[in-house]
N, C-alpha and C positions, 0 to 999 in steps of 0.2 A: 383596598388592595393596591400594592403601587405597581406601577405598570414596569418600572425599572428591575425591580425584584420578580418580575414576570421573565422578562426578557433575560435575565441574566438565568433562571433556571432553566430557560430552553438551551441558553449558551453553554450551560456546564454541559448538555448531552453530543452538542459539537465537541470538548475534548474539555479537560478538566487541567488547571496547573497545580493542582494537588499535590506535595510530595510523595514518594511512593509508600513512607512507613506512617503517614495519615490515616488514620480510623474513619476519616469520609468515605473510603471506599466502599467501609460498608454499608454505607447508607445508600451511596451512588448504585452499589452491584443488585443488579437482577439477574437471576438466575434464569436462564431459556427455557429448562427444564424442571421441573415441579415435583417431580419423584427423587425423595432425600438420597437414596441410594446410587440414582441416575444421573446427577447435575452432576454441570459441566465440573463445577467449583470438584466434587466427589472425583471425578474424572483426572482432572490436573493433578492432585493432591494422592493421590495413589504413587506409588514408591516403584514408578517405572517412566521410561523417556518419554513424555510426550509432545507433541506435534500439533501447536492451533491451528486451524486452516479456515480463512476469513478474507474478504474483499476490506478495504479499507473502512474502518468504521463500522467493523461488525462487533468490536466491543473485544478483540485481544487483549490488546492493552489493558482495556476495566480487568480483564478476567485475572491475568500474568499479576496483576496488582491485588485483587482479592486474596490471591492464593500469597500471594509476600504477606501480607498480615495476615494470613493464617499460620503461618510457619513461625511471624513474631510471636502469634498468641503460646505457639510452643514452648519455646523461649521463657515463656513466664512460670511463676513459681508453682506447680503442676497443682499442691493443695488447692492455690486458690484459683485457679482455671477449671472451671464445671465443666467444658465444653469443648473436648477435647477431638468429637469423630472423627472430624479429615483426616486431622496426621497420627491416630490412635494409639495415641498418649507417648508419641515418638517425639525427640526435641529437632527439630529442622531448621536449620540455618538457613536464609537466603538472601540469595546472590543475586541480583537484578540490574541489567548489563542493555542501554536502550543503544542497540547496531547502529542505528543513525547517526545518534551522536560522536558514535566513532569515525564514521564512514566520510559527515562531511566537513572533518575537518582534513581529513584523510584524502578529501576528492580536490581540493586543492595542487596537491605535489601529482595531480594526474599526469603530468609528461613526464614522471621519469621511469627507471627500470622494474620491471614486474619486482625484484627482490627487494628495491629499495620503498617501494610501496606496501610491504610486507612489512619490514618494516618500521615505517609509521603506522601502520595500521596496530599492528603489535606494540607500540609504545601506549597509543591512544587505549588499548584496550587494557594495558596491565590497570595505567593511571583509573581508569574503570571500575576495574576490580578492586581496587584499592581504597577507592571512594567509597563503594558500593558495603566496603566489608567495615568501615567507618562510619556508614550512615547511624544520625541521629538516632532511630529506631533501636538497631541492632547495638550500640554503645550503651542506652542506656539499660538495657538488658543485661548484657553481658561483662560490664567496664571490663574490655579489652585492647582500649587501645595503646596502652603501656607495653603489650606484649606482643603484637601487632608491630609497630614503633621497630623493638628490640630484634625481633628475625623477619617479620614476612616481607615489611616493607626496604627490610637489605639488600633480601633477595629480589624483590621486584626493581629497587633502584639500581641492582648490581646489573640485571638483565638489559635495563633500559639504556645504562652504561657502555655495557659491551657492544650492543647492535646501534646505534647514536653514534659512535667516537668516526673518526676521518676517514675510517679505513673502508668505511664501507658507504657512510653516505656524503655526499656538501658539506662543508661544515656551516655553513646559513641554513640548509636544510635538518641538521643537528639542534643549531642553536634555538631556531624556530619552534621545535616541535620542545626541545626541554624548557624552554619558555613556556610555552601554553599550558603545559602540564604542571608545571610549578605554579602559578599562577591562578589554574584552576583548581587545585585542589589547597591553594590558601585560601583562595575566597571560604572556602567551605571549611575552614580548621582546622586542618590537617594535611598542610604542604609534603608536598615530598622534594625534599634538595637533592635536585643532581648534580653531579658534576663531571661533564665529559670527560675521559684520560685522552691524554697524549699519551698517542702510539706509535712508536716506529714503523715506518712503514715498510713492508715485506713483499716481497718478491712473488711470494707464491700468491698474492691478492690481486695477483696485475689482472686478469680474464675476471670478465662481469659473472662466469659461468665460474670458478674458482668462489669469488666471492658471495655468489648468487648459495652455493652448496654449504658454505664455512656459515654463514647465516641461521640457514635452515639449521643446521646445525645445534646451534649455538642458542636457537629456541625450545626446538626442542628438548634440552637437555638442561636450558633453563626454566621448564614450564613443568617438568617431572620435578625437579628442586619444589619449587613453589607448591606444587598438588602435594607430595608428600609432608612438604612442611604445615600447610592447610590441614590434612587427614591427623598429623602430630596436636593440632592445635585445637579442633575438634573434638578429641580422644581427652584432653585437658579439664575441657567447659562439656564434658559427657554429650556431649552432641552425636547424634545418631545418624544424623544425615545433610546433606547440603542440597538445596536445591538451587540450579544455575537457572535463571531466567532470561534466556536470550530474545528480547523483544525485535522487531522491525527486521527480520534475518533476511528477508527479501529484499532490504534496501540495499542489501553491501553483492557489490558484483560477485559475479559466478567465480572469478578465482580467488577472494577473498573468503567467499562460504567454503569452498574446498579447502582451503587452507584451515580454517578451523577443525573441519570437519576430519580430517587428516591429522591433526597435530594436538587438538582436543577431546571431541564426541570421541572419536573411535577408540585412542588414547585411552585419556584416563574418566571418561564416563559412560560408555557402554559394557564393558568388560562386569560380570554376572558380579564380583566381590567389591563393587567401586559403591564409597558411600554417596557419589558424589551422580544426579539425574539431572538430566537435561531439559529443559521446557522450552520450545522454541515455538515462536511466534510467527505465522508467512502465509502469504498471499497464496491463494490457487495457482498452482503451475510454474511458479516464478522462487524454485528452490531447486539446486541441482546438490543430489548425494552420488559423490562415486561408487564407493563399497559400502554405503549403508546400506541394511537392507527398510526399507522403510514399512511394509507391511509385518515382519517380524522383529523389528529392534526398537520402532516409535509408535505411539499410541496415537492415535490420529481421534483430531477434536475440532468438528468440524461446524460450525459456527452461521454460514448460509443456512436462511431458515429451510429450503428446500432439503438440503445438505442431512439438516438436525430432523426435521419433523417427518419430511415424505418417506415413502415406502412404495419407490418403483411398479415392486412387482404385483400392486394391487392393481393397476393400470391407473391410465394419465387421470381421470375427473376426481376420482376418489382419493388417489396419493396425493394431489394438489389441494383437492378442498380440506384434506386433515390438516396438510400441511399449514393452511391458510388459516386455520381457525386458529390454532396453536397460537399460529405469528401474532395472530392480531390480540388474543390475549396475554402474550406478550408487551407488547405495546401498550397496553393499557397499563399492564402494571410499571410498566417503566415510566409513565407518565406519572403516575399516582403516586411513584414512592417519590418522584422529584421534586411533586408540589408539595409533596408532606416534608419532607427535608429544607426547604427552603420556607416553612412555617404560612403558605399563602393559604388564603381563607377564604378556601372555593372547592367545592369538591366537583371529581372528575367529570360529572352529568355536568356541569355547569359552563362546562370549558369550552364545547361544541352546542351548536342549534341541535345537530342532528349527531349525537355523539356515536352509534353505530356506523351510519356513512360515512364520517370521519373516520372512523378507523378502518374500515375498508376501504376508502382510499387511498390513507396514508398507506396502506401497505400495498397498494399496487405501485404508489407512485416513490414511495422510498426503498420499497424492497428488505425491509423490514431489517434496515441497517440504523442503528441508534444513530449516529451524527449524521444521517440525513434528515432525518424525522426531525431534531433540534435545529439542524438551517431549516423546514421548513416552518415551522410554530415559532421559531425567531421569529423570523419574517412574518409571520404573520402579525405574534404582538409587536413588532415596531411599528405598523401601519394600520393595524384595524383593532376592536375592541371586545372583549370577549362578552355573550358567547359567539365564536365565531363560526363565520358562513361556510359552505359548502363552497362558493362561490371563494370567500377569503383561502381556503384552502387550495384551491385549485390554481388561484392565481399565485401564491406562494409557490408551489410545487412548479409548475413553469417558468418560474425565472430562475430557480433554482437548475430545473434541469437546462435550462441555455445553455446556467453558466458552464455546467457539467459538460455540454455537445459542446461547445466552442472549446473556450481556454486549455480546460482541464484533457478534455479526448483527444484535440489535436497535438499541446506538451507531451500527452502520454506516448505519440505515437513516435513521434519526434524524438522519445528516450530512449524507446524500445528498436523504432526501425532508423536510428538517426536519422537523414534527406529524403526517404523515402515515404515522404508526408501524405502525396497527393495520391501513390497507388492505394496506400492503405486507407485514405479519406475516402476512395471512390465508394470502397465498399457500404459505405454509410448511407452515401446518394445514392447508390445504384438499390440498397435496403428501402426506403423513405419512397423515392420513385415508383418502384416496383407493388408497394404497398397500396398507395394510392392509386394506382392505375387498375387493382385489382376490380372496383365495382364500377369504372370509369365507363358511360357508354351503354351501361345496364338500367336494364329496369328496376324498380326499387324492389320489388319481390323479387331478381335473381342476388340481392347484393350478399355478400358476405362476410363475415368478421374478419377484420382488417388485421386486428391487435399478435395473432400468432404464425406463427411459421415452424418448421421444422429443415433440420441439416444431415447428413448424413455425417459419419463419426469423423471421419475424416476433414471436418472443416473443421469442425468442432474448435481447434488450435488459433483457426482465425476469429475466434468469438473472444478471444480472452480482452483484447482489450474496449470492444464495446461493453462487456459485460463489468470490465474494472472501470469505465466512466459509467456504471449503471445506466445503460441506452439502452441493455434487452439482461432477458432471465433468465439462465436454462432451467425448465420446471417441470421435466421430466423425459418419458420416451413412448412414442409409436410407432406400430406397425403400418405402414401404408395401406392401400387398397391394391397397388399393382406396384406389387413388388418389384418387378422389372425392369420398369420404368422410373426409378429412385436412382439419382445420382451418389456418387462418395460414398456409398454405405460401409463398406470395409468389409468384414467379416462378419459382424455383429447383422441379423434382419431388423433389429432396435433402431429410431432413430431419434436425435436430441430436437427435444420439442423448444421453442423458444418466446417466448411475451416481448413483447415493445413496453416499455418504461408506459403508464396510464398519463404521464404527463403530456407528452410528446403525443399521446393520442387523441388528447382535449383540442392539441394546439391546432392539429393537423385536420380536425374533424375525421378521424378514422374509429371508423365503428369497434368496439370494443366488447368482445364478447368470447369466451375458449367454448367454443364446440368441439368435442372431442372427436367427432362421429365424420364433422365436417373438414375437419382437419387433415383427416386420413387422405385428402384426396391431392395428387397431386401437383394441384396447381399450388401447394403451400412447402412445394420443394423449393427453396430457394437457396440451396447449393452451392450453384451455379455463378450466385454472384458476390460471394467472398472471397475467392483469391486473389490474389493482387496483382493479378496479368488478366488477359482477355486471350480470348483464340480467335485470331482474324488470318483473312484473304489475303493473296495480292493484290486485291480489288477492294481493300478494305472490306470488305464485309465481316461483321461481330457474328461467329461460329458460337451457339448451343449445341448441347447433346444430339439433339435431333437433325442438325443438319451438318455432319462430320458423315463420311462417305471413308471406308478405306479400301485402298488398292494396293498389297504383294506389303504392306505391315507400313504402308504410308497414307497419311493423310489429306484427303482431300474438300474441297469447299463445296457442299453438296448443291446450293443454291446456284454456284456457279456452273455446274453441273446442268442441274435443270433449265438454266436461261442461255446458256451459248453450248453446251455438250462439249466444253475441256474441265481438264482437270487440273485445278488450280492448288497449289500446296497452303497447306494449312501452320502457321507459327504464333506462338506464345509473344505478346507484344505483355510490357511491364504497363500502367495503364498511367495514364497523364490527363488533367483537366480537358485539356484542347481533345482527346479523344471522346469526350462526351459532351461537345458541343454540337445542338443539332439535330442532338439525335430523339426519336420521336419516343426510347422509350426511360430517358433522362426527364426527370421534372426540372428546367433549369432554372426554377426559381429556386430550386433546393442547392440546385449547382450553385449559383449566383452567393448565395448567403455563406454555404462553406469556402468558399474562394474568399471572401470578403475575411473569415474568418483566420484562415490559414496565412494572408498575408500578415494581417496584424500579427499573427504569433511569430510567423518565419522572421518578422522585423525584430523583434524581440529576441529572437535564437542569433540573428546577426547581428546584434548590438552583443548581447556575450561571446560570439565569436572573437569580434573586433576589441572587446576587452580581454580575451585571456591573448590576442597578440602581443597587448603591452605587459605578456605576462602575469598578468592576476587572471589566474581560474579560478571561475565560481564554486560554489557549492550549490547545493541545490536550495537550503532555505535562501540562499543572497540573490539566486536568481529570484524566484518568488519574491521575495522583499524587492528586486528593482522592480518587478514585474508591477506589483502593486504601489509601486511610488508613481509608476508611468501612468496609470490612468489614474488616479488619484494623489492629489499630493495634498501635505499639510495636513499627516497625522500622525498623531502622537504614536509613544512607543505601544502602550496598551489595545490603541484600536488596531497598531501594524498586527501585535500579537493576537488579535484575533482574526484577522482577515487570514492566516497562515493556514495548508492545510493542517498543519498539525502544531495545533496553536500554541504559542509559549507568552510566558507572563513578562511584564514591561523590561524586567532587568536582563532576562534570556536576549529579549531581544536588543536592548541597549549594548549588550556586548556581541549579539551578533554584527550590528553596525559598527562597534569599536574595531573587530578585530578585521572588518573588510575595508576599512578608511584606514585601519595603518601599514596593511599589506599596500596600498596606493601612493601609501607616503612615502614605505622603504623603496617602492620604485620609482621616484623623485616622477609623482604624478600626486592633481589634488584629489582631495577625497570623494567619494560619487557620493556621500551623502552628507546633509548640511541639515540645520536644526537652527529655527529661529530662536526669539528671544525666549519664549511663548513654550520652547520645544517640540514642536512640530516640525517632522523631516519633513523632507523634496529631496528632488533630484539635483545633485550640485548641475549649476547651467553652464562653468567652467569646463567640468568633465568630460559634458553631452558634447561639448565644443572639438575637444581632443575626440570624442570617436566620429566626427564627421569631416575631419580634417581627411 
């Protein structure tokens, strides 16, 4: 068996470069669910809006792309298609539209006017649709693109025309953007030629709010054009329905999602007679609808093994352990169908010492997210030999999860609370600390399971992004023992029970074990130490629940109270490193490491600060690609393209680099990256010169 063809099958379940009308998908796609009538795949594929809802790596993407070769199978000549149930025996066209790729070429022209980034955002996305309704798959289906050619693509270059020309945006911000879209859609065969008009300029366009309104405008009434002409061309090739696949919808800001949401969803694909359904792809919590209504208009698909498998109201051991079983037979079969796909000649008993314990703790420790299960069994076969240890396993899953607590957790936080790094870091120390200090000082028969905790509903909001670097789980709900005495509860007497990541519990030596019985009791309130302020003294003293005293609807410091009998006012302090230095219930070897951490990324956040002042704003893969040239250099495009969170094949990325070294060049600056003889990038040392000037 070669160990190459090993390592690359674990790699495909990190992220695949597949094209999207590729028949590997079905080899690749596992179903979560095993009842024909209940999969996800049955779910998506129903003739109404639906809504994926998944942490990174929970298999969106696979799913949104199963469902596109499903809708191609339509497409085909109905006699010789046996297999028809998903789309039942309806022809479905689709439309598969990846956000990202819009967003970051789009997050470039981030300083200018909300409308003019509207847009580009709207140029990037017709050129989109346009590719999309072009792909291989769907051409050679339908040979449409003769007629395609003759109206749709008028319509879309007439659209891209009007909002593009002087009047409304730069014309380097024009030129720019009709470049790249020409460009990109020649590579691929089917260019679209723009050509900006010169337009007199007009009086009534002088107010950004004048032009901001003639805009909107001017989309909207060009995107009715195009859907109608779309529904015309459908009605042609007997096509029944269309399905729009809007993948990665979480990555494009909140006033971008509205702007769709507003000008398309509501538009022209929610309305009861539209042939045209929405399937959108998105992160927990991290999608805003204005007027949709989303428990009545979207079908929600929900992808978190807890999410899919548990059933709350059986209570927490049982709705966990069904759910658990489920997962983990998942995972099996997602292994099994990757080593049969890639022809290796080993069957699944053979891959693990202890193949049961391997998969229960792969799924405590990846949380039964496919691309982390594949970073971990990478890692493993690059360094050890199958069948692998218990031990191989354990150690893979902990450098994996580092990487995830350092880089990934702090970037995240950094995106989400921009400067606000260290209050929302605390809450991870003050997590980790608290943890450990729980059997601190105990005798070993008083000690207790370290591994869970529970929150009241109310914090709930600050767990999204430990739980989006997978550092805890929410896995269900209890009822305390003294009600009373439960912080944040809100309304609800439920409260959100939570797991520490099984990695982080090896490293840490914290006992690991869900007692449901034991959990109930208070001391596993841990509340108190997520929000990203503390309540202190004039005296500094750090204020809990228990020791806030009030007097006539003011707060006072109850400790100070008891040791001098005044009454000291209690304030909301936002919280900062130096505040938990010292302190006896800070572990500050844990402080120590996330400090160590946060500096190397804040350096990294001010090295792209210091680069978009000469003007070039990043994108988010160009960060990541500097990010990984800096502790690594002198690698090819291929290994760049894997080390990416969302990995792209050599050529993706060869042009990602092209088009950030010519943005540096149009601003008479050398390129930040350089490629030897050999082809292997670095960091130009020109460049790095200019940002420390």
């Amino acid at each position: 068996m070669s160990k190459n063809i090993l390592i690359e099958c674990f790699n495909s379940m990190v992220g695949t470069t597949a094209e999207i009308y590729d028949d590997s998908w079905i080899d690749y796609f596992v179903d979560p669910l095993d009842d024909k009538n209940k999969t996800v795949l049955h779910k998506i594929m129903l003739p109404n809006h639906s809504l994926v809802i998944g942490r990174r790596g929970t298999g969106k993407s696979c799913l949104l792309s199963r469902a596109y070769i499903e809708c191609l199978s339509s497409l085909k000549d109905k006699v010789k298609k046996k297999n028809l149930m998903f789309t039942k025996g309806k022809r479905i066209l689709p439309v598969y539209i990846n956000l990202k790729e819009i967003w970051d070429p789009t997050a470039i022209f981030g300083d200018k006017a909300p409308y003019i980034r509207k847009i580009i955002f709207m140029s990037y996305f017709l050129s989109k649709v346009w590719i999309s309704l072009n792909s291989e798959g769907i051409d050679k289906l339908l040979n449409w693109r003769n007629k395609l050619s003759n109206k749709t693509s008028k319509k879309i270059k007439s659209l891209i025309q009007k909002i593009t020309n002087p009047e409304f945006v730069p014309t380097s911000t024009g030129v720019t953007i009709i470049k790249e879209i020409e460009t990109d859609t020649k590579n691929r065969g089917f260019e679209l030629n723009i050509t900006s008009p010169s337009i007199k300029r007009s009086s009534i366009l002088s107010t950004t709010k004048n032009k901001s309104t003639i805009v909107e405008s001017t989309i909207i009434s060009s995107i009715s054009e195009i859907m109608n002409e779309l529904v015309n061309l459908l009605k042609d090739y007997k096509i029944d329905m269309a399905y729009i696949f809007l993948d990665e919808f979480s990555e494009i800001p909140d006033e971008q999602q509205q702007f769709l949401e507003k000008n398309l969803l509501s538009t022209h694909f929610i309305p009861q007679d539209s042939i045209f359904k929405a399937k959108l792809a998105v992160y927990p919590g991290q999608y805003k609808f204005i007027s949709l209504d989303e428990s009545r208009e979207l079908n929600a698909i929900k992808l978190d093994f807890v999410e899919l498998y548990g059933d709350f109201g059986k209570g927490l051991s049982s709705s966990y352990k069904n759910a658990s079983n489920k997962a983990i037979e998942f995972t099996k079969s997602l292994i099994e169908k990757r080593l049969n796909h890639y022809q290796l000649d080993i069957e699944f008993k053979d891959l693990f010492e202890k193949p049961d314990d391997a998969l229960e703790y792969l799924l405590l420790t990846s949380m039964n997210i496919p691309r982390n299960i594949g970073h971990i069994l990478q890692n493993c076969a690059e360094k050890r030999d199958i069948p692998f240890k218990m031990s191989d396993i354990k150690g893979a899953s902990i450098e994996y999860i580092e990487k995830c607590q350092s880089r990934d957790f702090i970037r995240k936080i950094s995106n989400i609370y921009g400067g606000r790094v260290e209050e929302h870091t605390a809450s991870y120390i003050k997590l980790i600390s608290k943890v450990r200090f729980q059997n601190e000082g105990k005798k070993r028969s008083e000690w207790v399971p370290q591994s869970h905790f529970w929150v009241g509903s109310l914090i709930t909001e600050y767990m999204s992004v430990l739980e989006g670097a997978f550092l805890v789980l929410r896995i269900g709900l209890i009822t305390p023992k003294k009600q009373e005495l439960a912080k944040y509860g809100g309304i609800s007497k439920k409260f959100d029970v939570y797991v520490l990541n099984r990695a982080i519990c090896d490293r840490e030596n914290f006992m690991f074990e869900l007692d449901s019985e034991k959990i109930r009791g208070n001391r596993f309130d841990y509340s108190d130490i997520f929000f990203p302020y503390e309540l202190v003294c004039e005296n500094n003293h750090v204020i809990t629940g228990d020791d806030i005293m009030e007097f006539k609807g003011v707060r006072y410091c109850g400790k100070c109270f008891t040791e001098t009998d005044k009454r000291t006012k209690v304030i909301e302090r936002k919280i900062e490193f130096s505040h938990l230095e010292d302190r006896s219930d800070i572990d500050q070897d844990v402080l120590k490491e996330v400090k160590k951490n946060v500096k190397q990324t804040m350096s990294l956040i001010s090295k792209f600060e210091k680069i978009k002042e000469l003007n070039v704003i990043l994108s988010e893969p160009e960060k990541e690609l500097i990010e990984i040239l800096t502790y690594e250099s002198k690698l090819r495009n291929k290994d760049i393209g894997l080390k990416l969170t969302e990995i792209m094949n050599y050529s993706k990325v060869r042009y990602l680099i092209e088009r950030l070294n010519n943005r540096c060049i149009s601003n008479n600056l050398p390129p930040v990256i350089i490629s030897d003889k050999y082809g292997k990038k670095t960091l130009n040392p020109n460049f790095n010169k200019i940002l420390e000037t």
